[in-house]
N, C-alpha and C positions, 0 to 999 in steps of 0.2 A: 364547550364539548371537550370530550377529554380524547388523545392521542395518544397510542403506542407505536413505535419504531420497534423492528430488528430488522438488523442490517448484517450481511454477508460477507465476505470477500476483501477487498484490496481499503488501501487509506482512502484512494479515490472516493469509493461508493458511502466511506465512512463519512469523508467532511460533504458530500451530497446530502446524506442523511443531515445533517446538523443543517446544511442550509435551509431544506425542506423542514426541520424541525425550526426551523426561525420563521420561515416562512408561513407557515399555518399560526405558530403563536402571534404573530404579528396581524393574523386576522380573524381571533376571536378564541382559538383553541386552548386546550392548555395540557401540559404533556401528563402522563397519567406517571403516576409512582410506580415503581417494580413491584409486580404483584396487583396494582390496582387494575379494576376494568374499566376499558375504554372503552367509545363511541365508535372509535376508526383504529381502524390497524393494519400500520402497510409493511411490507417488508419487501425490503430493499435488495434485490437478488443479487448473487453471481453465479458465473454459469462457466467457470472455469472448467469447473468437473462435473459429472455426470451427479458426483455427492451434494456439491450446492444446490443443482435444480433439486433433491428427493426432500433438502433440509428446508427447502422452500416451500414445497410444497405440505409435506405433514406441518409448518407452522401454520400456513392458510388455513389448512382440515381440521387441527386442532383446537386454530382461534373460532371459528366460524360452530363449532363444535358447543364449545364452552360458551358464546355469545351471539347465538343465531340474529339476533337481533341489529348486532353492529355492523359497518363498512368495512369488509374484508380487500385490500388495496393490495395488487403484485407490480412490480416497477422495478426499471432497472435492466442489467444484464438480460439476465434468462429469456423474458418475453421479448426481446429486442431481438437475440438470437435464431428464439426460435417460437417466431409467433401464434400461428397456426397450434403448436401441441400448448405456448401458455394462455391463449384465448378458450384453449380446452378444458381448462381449469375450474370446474362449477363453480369453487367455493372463495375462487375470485369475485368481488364485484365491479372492482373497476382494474382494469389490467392496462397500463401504460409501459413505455419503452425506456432506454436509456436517453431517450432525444426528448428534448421539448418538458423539460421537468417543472418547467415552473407551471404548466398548464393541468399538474395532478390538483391543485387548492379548486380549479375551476370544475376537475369532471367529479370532484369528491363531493362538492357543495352542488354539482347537479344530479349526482345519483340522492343523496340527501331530499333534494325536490323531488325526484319523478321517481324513486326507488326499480328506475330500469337500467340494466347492465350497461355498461360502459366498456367498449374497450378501443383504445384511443394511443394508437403506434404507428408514431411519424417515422416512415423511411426516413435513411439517411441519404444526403445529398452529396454529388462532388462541389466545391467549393461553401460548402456551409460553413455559417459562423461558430465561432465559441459564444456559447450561453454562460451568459454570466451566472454566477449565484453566487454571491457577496455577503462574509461573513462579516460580526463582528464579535462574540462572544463564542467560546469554546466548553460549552458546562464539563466541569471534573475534569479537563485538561491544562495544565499549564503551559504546553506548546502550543501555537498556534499553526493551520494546518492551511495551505491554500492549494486550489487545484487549479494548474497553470495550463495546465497542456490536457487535450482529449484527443483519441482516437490513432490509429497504429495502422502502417500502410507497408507491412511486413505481412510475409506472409508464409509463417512457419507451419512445418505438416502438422504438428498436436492443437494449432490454436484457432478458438473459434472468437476470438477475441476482436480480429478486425470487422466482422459481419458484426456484433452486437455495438462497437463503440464507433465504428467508419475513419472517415480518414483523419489525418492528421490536423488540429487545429488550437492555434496559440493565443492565449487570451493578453490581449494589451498591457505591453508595460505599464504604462501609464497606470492602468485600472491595477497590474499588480502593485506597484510602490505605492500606490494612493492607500489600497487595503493594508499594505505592510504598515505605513507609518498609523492608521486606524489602530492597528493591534498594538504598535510598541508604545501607542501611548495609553492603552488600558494595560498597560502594565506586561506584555508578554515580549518576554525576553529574546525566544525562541521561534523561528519559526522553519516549517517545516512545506517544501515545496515538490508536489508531485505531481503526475500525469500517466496516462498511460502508457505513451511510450517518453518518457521526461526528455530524452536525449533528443528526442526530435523537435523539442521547442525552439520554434523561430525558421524551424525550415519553409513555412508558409510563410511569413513576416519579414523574413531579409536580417534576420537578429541570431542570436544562439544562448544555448544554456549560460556560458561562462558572463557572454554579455551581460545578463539580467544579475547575475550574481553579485557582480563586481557595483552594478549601480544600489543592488538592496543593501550591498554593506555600506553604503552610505543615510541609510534611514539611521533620524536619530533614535536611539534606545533600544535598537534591536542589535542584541550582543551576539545571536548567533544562530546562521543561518545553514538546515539539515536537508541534504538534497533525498529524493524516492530513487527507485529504481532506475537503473543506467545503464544503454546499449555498450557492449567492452568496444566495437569497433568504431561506437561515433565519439569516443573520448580522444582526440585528436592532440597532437602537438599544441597546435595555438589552444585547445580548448581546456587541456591540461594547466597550460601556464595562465591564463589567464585566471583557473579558479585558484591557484599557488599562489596568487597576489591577492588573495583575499583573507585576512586575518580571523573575520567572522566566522570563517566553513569552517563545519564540523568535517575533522578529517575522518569519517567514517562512510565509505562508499558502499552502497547496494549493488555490486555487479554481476549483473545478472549473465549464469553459467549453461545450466542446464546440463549439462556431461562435461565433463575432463575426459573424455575422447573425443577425439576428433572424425573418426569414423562414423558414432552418434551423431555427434554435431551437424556432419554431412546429410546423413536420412533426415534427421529434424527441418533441415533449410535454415537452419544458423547461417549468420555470413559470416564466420570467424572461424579458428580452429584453435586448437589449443595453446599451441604455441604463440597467437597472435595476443591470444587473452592473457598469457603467463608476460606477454612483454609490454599488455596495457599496464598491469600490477607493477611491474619495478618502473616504468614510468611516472607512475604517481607516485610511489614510496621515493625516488627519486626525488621528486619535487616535492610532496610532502610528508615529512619525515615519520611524520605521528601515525601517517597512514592506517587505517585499518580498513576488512573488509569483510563483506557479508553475503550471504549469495541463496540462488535457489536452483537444487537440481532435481531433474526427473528422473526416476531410474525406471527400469522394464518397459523401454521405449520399443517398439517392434524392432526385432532380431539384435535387441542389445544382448549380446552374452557375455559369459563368466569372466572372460579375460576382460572385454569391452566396459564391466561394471568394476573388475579390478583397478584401472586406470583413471576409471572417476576417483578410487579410494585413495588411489596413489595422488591424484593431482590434489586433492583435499589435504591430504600432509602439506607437499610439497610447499601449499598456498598461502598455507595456515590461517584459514579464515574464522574471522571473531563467532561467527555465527552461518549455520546452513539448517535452508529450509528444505525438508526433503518431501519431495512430492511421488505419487506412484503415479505412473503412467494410466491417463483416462482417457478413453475413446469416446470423442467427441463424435456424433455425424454431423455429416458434412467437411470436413478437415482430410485431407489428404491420409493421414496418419491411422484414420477410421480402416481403412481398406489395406492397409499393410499388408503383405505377408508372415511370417514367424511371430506371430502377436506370439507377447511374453505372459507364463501361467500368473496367475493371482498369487499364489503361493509363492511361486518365484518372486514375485514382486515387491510382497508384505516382507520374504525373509530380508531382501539386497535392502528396503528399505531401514529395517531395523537394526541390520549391520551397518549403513551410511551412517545413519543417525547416530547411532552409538560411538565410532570412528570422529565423525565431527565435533561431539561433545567432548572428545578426548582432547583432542584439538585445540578449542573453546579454552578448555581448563587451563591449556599448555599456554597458549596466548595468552591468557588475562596472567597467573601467577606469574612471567615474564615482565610484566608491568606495575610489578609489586615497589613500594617503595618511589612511584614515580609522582609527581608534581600533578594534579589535573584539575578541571573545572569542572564542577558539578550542580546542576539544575537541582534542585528541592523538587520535586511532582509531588508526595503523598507525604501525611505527616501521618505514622504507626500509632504513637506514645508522644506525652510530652517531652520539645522538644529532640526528637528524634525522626528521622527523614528517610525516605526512600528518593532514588534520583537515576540521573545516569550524566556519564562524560561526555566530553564531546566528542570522544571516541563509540561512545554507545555502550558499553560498560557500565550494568546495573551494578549501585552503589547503595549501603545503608550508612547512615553518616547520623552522632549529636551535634545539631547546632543547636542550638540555645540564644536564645536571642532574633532568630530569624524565620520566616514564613515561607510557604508553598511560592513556588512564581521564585524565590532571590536565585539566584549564584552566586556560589561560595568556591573559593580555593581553598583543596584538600592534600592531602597524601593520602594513596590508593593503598589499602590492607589486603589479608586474607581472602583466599577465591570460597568461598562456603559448598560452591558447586549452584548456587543461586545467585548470590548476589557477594561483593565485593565491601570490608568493613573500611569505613574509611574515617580521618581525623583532623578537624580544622586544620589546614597550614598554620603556623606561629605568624 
């Protein structure tokens, strides 16, 4: 039988999807081409914004539409969140949660017998385990992706995020250097380590991020290892140095912002304030030099005003970050931030957004052509033309590069060319 995936949201829900896509092929399935029709089609939600449940939903309505015939599957985020409105979903058939994933092959293969609706969402528990779901192949990726850490026991006013994922919980070292050394010997150079809230891995376990890091740079064949998103205020002295002693880390950090006000930050239920984050940043470039950083902010957060979104632009200079993800402000129900007072207009929002972004990408430009002429390492991902490669640094810094002689998966040392405003031309080192 043939399978289609579309998948939503964060790395997380992505390398889910691929597990789940290993997981059905492993027991009879087989994934459908882009464009071909399948038997089963699930899609893999997130429910960050109010825009991922609608994009969720017209996929269902449109698949079930087009193929009344097949298994229309919703899972993931969204229904985990908010049960009740995605068990209301007709044109679901079997509707599962973020918890208990490996049990979607069971209720697929039993709507398949009884063609009666399913809908099957295990509460989350205090003390639950981390579910395994154990990769070994990446299709069209040459990084490899693992998901270390689930669930967030924060509890900031915009985020509905701890109700769909629960509390915090760290998957066994053991089980991750086991799967690390899996991948570096099919070849994967790279690998790439996330969670939902990352920084909290090991608070359950008696261990911590830098810990794990220091023992994956000891897997043979893996050259180098790319952390997900990072609390600014669990990046700690000892956790700092101990990732500084790791040759492997990609010096490129995801810290996560959300305002360069500290006034915002306050409404939000951030534990950090501006100043504390602008002194995680010279801590790490301190330590490691090559530093770079990337981040994501909200703007038109209830009663953020004109001066208050001036200050995110200003700390944005200030910061100089490689990359920013700008988000508008979505009211969630249920979240604290729902029920605000001076909720910010739409219009307001769309413009501050379009001004951020634009301010960032100035930025972006200014950082990478700063970088021109320097020494760097670059991953091959996609080959354009013969001989001729798309990549990025270990900086994170999309590169087009000719090798000649060499394949997807190598790394090569280069010298970093011309910013295009896309990507970065680059040319064997001698």
């Amino acid at each position: 039988m043939k399978i289609s995936f579309y998948t939503l949201g964060c790395k997380v829900n992505q390398n889910e999807t691929g597990a789940l896509e290993q997981l059905f092929c492993a027991n009879g399935f087989t994934l459908a081409a882009p464009g071909e029709a399948a038997d089963v089609y699930v899609v893999n939600s997130c429910t960050v914004t109010a825009g991922g449940d609608k994009k969720s939903r017209q996929w269902l309505r449109r698949a079930k539409r087009e193929h009344p015939e097949a298994v229309t599957v919703l899972t993931g985020c969204y229904p985990q969140a908010f049960a009740d409105e995605a068990a209301g979903i007709a044109e679901a058939d079997v509707v599962t949660g973020a918890k208990a994933r490996g049990r979607i092959l069971d209720d697929v293969l039993r709507f398949l017998q009884t063609r009666e609706r399913i809908v099957d969402i295990a509460p989350h528990e205090k003390g639950e385990a981390f579910e395994e779901l154990p990769m070994e192949r990446f299709e069209g990726h040459t990084r490899a992706f693992l998901k270390i850490e689930d669930g967030c026991d924060r509890r900031c006013a915009y985020c509905v995020i701890p109700r769909a994922r629960g509390p915090v919980r760290s998957r066994a070292e053991e089980s991750i250097l086991k799967e690390l050394a899996v991948l570096a010997k099919a070849g994967y150079a790279e690998a790439v380590l996330s969670g939902i809230n990352l920084s909290s891995y090991g608070k359950d376990t008696g261990t911590s991020l830098g810990e794990l890091v220091q023992r994956a740079s000891a897997v043979e064949g893996l050259r180098r290892i790319r952390l997900g998103s990072l609390e600014p205020d669990l990046m700690t002295d000892a956790e700092i140095a101990r990732l500084a002693c790791v040759g492997e880390l990609c010096p490129q950090f995801h810290l996560s912002l959300q305002s360069g006000c500290t006034a915002v930050l306050r409404r939000m239920r951030r534990v950090y304030t501006a100043d504390e984050y602008r002194a995680v940043v010279k801590k790490l470039r301190d330590a490691i030099p090559r530093a770079q950083f990337t981040t994501d902010i909200i703007v038109g957060f209830p009663g953020e005003t004109d001066e208050e979104f001036e200050e995110t632009v200003r700390f944005v200079r200030e910061i100089g970050f490689l990359k920013v993800h700008v988000f508008s402000f979505s009211r969630r129900e249920g979240t604290p931030a729902y029920d605000m007072p001076d909720q910010v207009d739409e219009h307001v929002k769309a413009q501050r957004s379009r001004r951020l972004q634009a301010e960032a990408d100035a930025v972006r430009a200014e950082v990478i052509a700063a970088m021109e002429g320097g020494d760097v390492e670059i991953l091959l991902e996609t080959q354009i033309a013969h001989g001729v490669f798309t990549g990025y640094t270990k900086e994170y810094v999309p590169v087009r590069i000719r090798a000649l002689g060499h394949r997807t998966g190598d790394v090569v040392n280069a010298v970093l060319g011309a910013f295009d405003g896309e990507r970065c031309e680059a040319k064997l080192a001698e």
